[in-house]
N, C-alpha and C positions, 0 to 999 in steps of 0.2 A: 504494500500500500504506500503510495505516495503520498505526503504531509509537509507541511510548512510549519516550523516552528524556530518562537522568536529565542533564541539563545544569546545570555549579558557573552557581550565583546570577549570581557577576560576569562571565561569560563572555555566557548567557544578555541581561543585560540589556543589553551591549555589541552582541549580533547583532541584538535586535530596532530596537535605536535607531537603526544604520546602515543598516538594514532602513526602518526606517521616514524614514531620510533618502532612501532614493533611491525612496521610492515602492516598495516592494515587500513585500508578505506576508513573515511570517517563513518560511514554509510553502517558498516561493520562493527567499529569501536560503538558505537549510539545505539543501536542493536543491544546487544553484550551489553551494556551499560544498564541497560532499561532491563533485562530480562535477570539482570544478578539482583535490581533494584525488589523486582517482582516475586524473585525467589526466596529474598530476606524479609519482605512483607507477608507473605505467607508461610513461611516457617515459622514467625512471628504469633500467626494469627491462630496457627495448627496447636503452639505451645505459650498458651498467656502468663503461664508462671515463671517465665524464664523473666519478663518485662519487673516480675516482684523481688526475683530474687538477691538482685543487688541491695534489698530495702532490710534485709535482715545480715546484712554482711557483720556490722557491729555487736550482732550474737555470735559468733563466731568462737571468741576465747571463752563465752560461756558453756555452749556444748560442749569444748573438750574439756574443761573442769568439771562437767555432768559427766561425759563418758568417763574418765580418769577416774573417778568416784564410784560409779556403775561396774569396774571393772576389778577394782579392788575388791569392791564387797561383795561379787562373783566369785572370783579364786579363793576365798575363806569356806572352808569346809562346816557345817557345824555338826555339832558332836551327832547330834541324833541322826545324823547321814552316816557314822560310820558305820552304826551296824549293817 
């Protein structure tokens, strides 16, 4: 399909040069550009909780002080387990 679209100067000259570094039409690079665009919005949309999961990064040292904890009082035997 043939289209017209209004692309900023500096962006424009940016694609075609990189375009023309790897050997490739700009026709080609705009292509590829749109379709990697398309693939990470719907990868996106397939898995929402990936958008949250940066939001709990600052639990992080708290889990492993919970598992740390968790794993200690695992490996303890108590007595009424040895018979």
């Amino acid at each position: 399909m043939k289209t017209t679209l209004e692309i900023p100067d500096p962006i424009f000259r940016r694609a075609k040069s990189v375009a023309a570094q790897r050997g490739m039409a700009l026709r080609a690079f705009v292509s590829e550009a749109v379709e990697e665009k398309l693939a990470a919005a719907f990868e996106n949309e397939e898995r929402p909780w990936i958008r949250l999961a940066g939001g709990l990064k600052h639990l992080h040292k708290e889990t492993v002080r919970i598992n740390e904890i968790m794993n200690g009082e695992f490996e303890q035997i108590e007595p009424e387990d040895w018979v």
